[in-house]
ZAMARGU-4260 file (C-alpha; in steps of 0.2 Angstrom, whole numbers, plus 5000, padded with zeros to 4 digits):
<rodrens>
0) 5104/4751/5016 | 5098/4754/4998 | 5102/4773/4992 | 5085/4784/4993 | 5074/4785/4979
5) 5075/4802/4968 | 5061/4814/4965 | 5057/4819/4947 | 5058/4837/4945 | 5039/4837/4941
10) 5032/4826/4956 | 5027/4838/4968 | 5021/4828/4983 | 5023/4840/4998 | 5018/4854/4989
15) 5000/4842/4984 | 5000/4841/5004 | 4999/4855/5007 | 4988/4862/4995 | 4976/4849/5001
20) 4977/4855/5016 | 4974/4871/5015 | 4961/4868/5003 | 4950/4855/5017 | 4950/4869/5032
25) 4935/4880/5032 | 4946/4896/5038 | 4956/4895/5021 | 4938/4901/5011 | 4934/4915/5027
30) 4952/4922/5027 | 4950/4924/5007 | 4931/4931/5008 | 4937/4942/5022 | 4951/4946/5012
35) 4940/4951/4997 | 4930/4961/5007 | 4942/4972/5011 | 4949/4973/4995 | 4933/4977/4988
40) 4929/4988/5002 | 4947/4999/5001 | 4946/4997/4982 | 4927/5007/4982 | 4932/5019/4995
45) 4946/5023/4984 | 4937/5024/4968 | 4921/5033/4975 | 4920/5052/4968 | 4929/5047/4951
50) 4914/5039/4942 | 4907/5058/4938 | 4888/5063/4943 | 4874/5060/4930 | 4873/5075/4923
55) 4895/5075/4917 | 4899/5070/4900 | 4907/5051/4899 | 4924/5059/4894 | 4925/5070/4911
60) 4931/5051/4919 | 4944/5048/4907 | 4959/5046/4914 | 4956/5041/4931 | 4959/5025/4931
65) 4976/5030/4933 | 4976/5036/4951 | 4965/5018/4957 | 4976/5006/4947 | 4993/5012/4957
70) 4983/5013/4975 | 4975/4996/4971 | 4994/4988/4968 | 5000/4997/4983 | 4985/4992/4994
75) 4991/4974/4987 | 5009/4976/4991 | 5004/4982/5008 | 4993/4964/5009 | 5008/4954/5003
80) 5022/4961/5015 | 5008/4961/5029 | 5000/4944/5027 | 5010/4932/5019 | 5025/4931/5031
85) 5012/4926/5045 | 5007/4913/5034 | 5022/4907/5028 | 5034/4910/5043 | 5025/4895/5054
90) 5030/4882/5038 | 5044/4874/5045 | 5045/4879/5061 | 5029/4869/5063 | 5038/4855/5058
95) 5051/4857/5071 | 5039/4859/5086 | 5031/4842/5081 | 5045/4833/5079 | 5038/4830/5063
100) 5055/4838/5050 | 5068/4823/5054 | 5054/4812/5045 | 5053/4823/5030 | 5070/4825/5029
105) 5073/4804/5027 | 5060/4803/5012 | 5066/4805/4994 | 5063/4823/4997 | 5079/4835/4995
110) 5082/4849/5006 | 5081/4860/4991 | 5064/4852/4984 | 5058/4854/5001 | 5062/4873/5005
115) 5056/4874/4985 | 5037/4867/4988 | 5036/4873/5005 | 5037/4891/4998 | 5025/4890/4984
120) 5013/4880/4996 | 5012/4897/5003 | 5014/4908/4987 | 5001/4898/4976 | 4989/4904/4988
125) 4993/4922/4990 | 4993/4925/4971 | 4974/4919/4971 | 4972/4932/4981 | 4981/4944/4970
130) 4969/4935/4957 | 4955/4941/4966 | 4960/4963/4962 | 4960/4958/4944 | 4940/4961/4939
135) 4945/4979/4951 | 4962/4982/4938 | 4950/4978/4922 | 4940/4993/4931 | 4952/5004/4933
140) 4960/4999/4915 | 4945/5005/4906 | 4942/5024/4915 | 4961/5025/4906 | 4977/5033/4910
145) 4985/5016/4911 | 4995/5010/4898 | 4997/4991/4894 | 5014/4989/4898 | 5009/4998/4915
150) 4997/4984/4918 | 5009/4969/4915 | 5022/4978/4926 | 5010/4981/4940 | 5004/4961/4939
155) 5023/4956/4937 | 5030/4963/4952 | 5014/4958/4964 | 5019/4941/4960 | 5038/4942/4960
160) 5035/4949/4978 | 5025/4936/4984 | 5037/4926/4978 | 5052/4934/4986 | 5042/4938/5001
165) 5038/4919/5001 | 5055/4914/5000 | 5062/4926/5014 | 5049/4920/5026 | 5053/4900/5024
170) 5072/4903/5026 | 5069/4913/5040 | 5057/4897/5046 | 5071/4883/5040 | 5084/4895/5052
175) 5074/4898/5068 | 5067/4886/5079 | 5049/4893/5083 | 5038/4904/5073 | 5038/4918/5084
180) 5060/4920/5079 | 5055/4917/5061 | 5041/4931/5062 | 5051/4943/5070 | 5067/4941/5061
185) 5059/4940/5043 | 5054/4958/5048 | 5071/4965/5055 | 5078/4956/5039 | 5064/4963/5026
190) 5066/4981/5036 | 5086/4983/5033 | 5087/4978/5014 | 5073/4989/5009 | 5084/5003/5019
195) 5098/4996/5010 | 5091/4990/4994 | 5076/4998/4989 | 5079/4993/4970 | 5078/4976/4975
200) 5056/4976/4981 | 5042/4978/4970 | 5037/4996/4977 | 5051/5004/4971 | 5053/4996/4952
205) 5031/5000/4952 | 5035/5019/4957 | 5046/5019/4940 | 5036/5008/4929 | 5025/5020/4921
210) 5038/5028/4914 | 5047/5014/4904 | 5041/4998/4894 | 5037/4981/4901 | 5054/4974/4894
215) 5064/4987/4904 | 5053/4983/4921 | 5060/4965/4916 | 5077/4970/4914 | 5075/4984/4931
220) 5071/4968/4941 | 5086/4957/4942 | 5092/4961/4958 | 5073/4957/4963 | 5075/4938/4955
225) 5092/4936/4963 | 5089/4943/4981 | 5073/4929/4979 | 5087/4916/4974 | 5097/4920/4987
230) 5083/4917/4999 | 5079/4900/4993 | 5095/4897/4991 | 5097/4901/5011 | 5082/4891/5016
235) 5090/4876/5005 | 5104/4876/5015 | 5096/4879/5031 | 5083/4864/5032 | 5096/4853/5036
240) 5109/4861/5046 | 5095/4868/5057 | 5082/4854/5057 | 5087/4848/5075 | 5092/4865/5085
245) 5084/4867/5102 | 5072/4879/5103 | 5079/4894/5117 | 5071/4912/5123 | 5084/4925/5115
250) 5075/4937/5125 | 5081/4928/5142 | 5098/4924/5136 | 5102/4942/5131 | 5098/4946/5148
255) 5108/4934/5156 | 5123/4944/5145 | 5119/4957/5154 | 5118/4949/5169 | 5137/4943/5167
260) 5143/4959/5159 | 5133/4969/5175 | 5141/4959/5188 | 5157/4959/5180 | 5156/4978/5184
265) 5149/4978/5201 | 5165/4971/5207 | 5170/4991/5210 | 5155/4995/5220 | 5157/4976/5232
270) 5145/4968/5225 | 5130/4977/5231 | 5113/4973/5226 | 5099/4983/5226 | 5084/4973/5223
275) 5083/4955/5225 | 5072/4943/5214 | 5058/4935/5224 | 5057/4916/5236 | 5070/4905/5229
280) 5057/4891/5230 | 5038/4887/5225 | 5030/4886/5239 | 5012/4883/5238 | 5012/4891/5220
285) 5023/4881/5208 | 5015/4887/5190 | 5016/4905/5200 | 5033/4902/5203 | 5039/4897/5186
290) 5030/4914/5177 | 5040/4927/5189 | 5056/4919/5192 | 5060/4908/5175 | 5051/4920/5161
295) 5061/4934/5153 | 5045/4945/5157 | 5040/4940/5172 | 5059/4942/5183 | 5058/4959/5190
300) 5075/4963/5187 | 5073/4959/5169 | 5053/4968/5170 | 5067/4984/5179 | 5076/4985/5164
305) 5060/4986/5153 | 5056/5000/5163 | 5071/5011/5162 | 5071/5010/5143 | 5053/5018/5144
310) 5055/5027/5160 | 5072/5037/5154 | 5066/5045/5137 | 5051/5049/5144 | 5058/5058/5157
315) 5072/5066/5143 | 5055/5074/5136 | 5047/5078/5153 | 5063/5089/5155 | 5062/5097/5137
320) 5047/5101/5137 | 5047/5109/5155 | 5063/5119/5149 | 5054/5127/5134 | 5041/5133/5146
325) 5023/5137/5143 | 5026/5147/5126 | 5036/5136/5118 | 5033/5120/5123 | 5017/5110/5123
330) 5013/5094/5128 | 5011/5086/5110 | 5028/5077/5111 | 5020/5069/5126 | 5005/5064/5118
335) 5014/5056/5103 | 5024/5047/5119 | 5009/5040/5125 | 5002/5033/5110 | 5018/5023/5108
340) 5017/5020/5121 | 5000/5012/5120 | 5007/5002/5104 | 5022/4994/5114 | 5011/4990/5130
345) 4998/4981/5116 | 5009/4971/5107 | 5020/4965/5124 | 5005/4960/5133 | 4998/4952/5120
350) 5012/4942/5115 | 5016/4936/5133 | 4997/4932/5139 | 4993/4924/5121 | 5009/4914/5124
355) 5007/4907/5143 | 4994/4894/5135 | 4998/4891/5117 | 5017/4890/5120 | 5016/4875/5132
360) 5005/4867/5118 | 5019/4870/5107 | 5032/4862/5115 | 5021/4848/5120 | 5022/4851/5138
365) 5004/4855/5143 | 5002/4838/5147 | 5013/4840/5161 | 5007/4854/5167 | 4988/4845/5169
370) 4994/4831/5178 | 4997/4843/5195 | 4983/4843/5207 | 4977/4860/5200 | 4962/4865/5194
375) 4961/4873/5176 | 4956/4889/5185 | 4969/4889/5196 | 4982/4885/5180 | 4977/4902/5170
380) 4977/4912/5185 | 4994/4906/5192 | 5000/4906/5171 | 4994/4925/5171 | 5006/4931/5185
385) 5019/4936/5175 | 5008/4945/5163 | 5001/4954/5179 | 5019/4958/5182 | 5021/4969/5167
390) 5007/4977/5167 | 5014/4983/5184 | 5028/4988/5176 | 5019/4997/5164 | 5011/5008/5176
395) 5023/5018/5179 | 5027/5027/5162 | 5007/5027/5159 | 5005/5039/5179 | 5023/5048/5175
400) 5015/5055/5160 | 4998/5057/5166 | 5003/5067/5181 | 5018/5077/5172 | 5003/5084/5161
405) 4992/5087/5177 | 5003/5096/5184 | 5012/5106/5170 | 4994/5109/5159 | 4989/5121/5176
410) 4977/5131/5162 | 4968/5117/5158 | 4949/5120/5161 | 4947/5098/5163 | 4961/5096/5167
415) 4957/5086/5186 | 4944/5077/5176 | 4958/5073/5165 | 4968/5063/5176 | 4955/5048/5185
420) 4947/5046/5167 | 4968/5044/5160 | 4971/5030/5174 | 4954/5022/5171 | 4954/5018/5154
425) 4973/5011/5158 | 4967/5000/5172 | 4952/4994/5161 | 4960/4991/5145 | 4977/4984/5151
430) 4969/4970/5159 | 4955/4969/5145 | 4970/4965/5132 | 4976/4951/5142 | 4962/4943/5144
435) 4956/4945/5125 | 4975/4936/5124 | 4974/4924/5135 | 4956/4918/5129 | 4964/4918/5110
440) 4978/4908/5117 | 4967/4894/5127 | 4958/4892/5109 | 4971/4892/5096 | 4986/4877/5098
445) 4997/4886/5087 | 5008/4901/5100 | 5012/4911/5082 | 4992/4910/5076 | 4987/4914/5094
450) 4997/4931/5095 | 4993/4935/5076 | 4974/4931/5080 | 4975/4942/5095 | 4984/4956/5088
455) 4971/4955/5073 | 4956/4956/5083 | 4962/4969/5092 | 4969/4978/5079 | 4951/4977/5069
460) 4943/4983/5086 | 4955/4999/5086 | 4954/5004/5067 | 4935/4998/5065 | 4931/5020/5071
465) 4944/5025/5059 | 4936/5015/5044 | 4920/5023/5049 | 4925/5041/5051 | 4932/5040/5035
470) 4917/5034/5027 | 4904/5042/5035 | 4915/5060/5036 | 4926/5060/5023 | 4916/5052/5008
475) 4898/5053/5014 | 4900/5069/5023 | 4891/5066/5038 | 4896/5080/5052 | 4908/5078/5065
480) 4897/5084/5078 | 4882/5071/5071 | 4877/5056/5084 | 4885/5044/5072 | 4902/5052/5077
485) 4902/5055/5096 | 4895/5036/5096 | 4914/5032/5088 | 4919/5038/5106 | 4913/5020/5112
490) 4931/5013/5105 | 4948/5014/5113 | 4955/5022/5096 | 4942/5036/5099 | 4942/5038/5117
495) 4960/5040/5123 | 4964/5054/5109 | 4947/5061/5117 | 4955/5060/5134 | 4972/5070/5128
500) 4960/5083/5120 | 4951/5087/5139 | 4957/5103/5147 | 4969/5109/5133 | 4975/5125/5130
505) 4973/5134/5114 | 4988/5145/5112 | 4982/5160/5099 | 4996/5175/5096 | 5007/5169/5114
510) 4991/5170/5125 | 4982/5158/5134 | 4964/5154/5125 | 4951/5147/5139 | 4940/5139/5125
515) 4940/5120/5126 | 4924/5111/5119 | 4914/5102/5133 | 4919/5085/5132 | 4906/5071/5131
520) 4910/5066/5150 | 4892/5054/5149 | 4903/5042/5133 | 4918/5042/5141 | 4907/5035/5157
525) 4900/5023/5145 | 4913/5016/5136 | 4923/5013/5152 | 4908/5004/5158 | 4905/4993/5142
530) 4921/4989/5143 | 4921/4986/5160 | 4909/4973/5158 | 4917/4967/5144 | 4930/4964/5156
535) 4921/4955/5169 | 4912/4942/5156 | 4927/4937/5148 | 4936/4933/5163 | 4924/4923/5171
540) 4922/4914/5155 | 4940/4908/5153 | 4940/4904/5171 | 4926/4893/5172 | 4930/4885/5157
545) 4947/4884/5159 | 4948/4864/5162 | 4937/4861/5144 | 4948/4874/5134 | 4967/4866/5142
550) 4959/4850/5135 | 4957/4839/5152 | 4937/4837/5158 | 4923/4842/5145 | 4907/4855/5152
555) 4892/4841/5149 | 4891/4834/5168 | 4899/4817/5170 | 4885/4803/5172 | 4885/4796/5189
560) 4888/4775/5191 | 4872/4767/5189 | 4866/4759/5206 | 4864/4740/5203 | 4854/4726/5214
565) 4862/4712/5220 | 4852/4702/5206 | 4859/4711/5194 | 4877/4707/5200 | 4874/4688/5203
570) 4872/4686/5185 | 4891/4689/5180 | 4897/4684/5195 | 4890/4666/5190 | 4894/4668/5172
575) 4912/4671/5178 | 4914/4657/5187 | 4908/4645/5174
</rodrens>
């Protein structure tokens, strides 16, 4: 076989690819429009106030561009670290889903030239958008305060971390076999050496950069260059050696450890056990079947084990605060429990009812799944089993802490009206989550970009009331008690806090004050309705278009075989036997 054909160190091939592209999908121009909106939205929230009214001198200004230029390079640090590894995360891993890396890995391409391009096919695009909060530095550069060394230090390290981000995020892709591994681990990783090495990340060396020259930023970030060396190095060396690993759930085989190690352990008590895992067999329900007894979140003895790790601490506070007693202890250590609790309930329903679609198209097994006599309705709702599962599971912490502040707030003024509005925004929006999942899921083909596009709807859905309330109250200073505000009580953000507040006790000098404000029973009605009906569209949607959005029949109706006289048949029929 003739030896393979060497790249120049200038031809760039794959990194052409993938610019191309990137640069022929439409959602490369919305991301970056949607992306400069916000900057330049963030950036005038910030910079409003500091442009002085008309009647100020011009000099009252000066110096304020200080305090915009460092919030507009955190805001883009905060961008790089936040965006850039769900970009960049998917790059190989892509490759390994689609069989498509053994090929790449045979071309003239080196492993090191494709772990190279790969990365700056993610990073050239990120530092056009660090391009786009130039005109906004320029800004802040001429209000003063910022020295010109400051300003090449600040646009140094923005690129240096995308670059450093950039190459963390590929060798975490050439490692793992599937995105969601790469996404996960590059944060684990990222989360430690900044606990370790804070030196070493463009946040740190910018909080000391106004206070030396641009040659000692230079020098200050060495450690930076070489932790981005080390990662490119890594994915080097990865692309190969970890081209061909099966994909596996980590998930499932840590609790098949446990498994082993627990029954290891039960030889002491004879091998008793308590709960046993549903029907062996199908049945009538195959795809059923396969979600609740071969899923990591779907076996209820695995879902058991979710629910001691939430159920035990909660019940460790339960206790403390009961202890403490009515002076000393309120129920604020429980509220903050509940809203964690809110956060890990969004993100595990999320990323298992966006995944029950998208990660059969992923590992190419969807195909499969359509050729059983099932409808596409029948599909989803037997795919969603085990998502109905969790939120079972999830229950239970939700009513523990809701009845534990029944019970213990016995002061409360609202407090009975407090508890069926609790458990009916939980049995509204759990479900509404997985559905706003699963229908990002039936859309998207990519399981990663599924999960990231659900999390980021819901995500703007949630902090759209805080952007407002900022705006309107804190800048424009509209009241809190104006329409405009109480209509914030329409999102989930603004409603649950809303529901805590209901019925609490005001504890003034060790006695109990009996002076809650009336709450807005009529919004909380109405959001719950909205949402509702929200609700109820969106799953009749996904269900009767379920066949069309798995890809196997189309909604225009099938056009029915032409009825055809016997004269019409004898014409071919001679023709054929000529």
């Amino acid at each position: 076989m003739p030896p393979r054909k060497r790249m120049r160190p200038w031809e760039l091939p794959l990194l052409v690819k993938e610019l191309n592209e990137q640069s022929s999908r439409p959602r490369t121009y919305v991301i970056r429009f949607l992306y400069a909106a916000t900057l330049f939205g963030a950036a005038c929230s910030l910079f409003y106030g500091s442009f002085g009214s008309d009647g100020d001198d011009g000099t009252v200004v000066l110096g304020r561009g200080r305090f915009m230029f460092e919030r507009l390079v955190t805001f883009q640090f905060y961008s790089i670290f936040l965006f850039l590894p769900a970009i960049s995360c998917s790059a190989l891993t892509i490759e390994k889903e689609r069989n498509s890396l053994g090929l790449l890995l045979i071309t003239a391409l080196r492993p090191w030239q494709i772990a190279l391009q790969k990365t700056l096919g993610r990073v050239v695009p990120m530092v056009t958008y660090v391009l786009l909060s130039f005109p906004l530095m320029a800004v802040a550069y001429s209000f003063g305060g910022v020295t010109e060394d400051y300003l090449w230090s600040g646009t140094y390290l923005l690129v240096l971390t995308g670059l450093q981000v950039g190459a963390l995020s590929i060798a975490c892709s050439a490692y793992f076999p599937t995105t969601v591994e790469a996404f996960i681990a590059h944060y684990v990783i990222f989360l430690v050496l900044y606990g370790i090495l804070p030196i070493g990340w463009g946040p740190f060396l910018f909080s000391k950069a106004d206070e030396v020259p641009f040659v000692s930023t230079l020098f200050s970030s060495f450690l930076m260059v070489m932790l981005t060396g080390g990662f490119l190095v890594a994915g080097w060396m990865f692309v190969e050696s970890r081209a061909f690993v099966p994909p596996k759930n980590v998930l499932l085989g840590l609790f098949k450890r446990l498994d082993a190690w627990f029954n290891d352990m039960n030889q002491v008590t004879g091998g008793v056990v308590l709960v046993r895992d549903g029907d062996p067999l199908p049945q009538s329900r195959p795809v059923a079947w396969r979600e609740t007894a071969k899923k990591s979140l779907g076996t209820f003895r695995y879902l058991f084990r979710v629910l001691v790790a939430l159920e035990l601490p909660l019940l460790f506070i339960c206790q403390m605060v009961r202890l403490a007693g009515p002076g000393g202890g309120n129920l604020q250590s429980i509220s903050v429990f509940l809203y964690v609790l809110w956060l890990l309930s969004t993100a595990m329903i999320v990323v298992h009812a966006g995944s029950v679609i998208s990660s059969e198209r992923s590992r190419q097994t969807l195909d499969v799944l359509l050729t059983t006599p099932l409808s596409g309705r029948e599909i989803v709702q037997q795919k969603l089993q085990g998502v109905w599962r969790l939120i079972g599971v999830l229950l239970v912490p939700f009513l523990t802490i809701f009845g534990f502040e029944t019970w213990w707030n016995t002061f409360g003024t609202y407090r009975w009206a407090y508890l069926p509005l609790a458990i009916a925004a939980m049995l509204v929006y759990l479900p509404l989550i997985a559905w706003v999942a699963l229908a990002v899921g039936l859309r998207v083909k990519s399981q990663m970009k599924g999960v990231l596009t659900a999390m980021s709807l819901i995500g703007a859905w949630l902090l759209a009331p805080i952007v407002v309330r900022f705006v309107l109250i804190g800048r424009l200073g509209f009241d809190d008690r104006s329409v405009v505000a109480q209509l914030l009580m329409l999102f989930p953000s603004e409603l649950i806090p809303a529901i805590e507040r209901t019925g609490s006790v005001v504890i003034i000098t060790g006695s109990t004050s009996l002076q809650p404000a009336m709450p807005p029973f009529l919004i909380f009605i109405l959001n719950l309705l909205l949402h509702t009906t929200a609700l109820y569209y969106l799953r009749r949607w996904c269900l009767a278009h379920a066949d069309r959005m798995l890809g196997r029949l189309s909604d225009e109706p099938q056009s029915q075989p032409q009825h055809l006289e016997p004269e019409a048949l004898a014409a071919p029929i001679g023709q054929m036997a000529t």
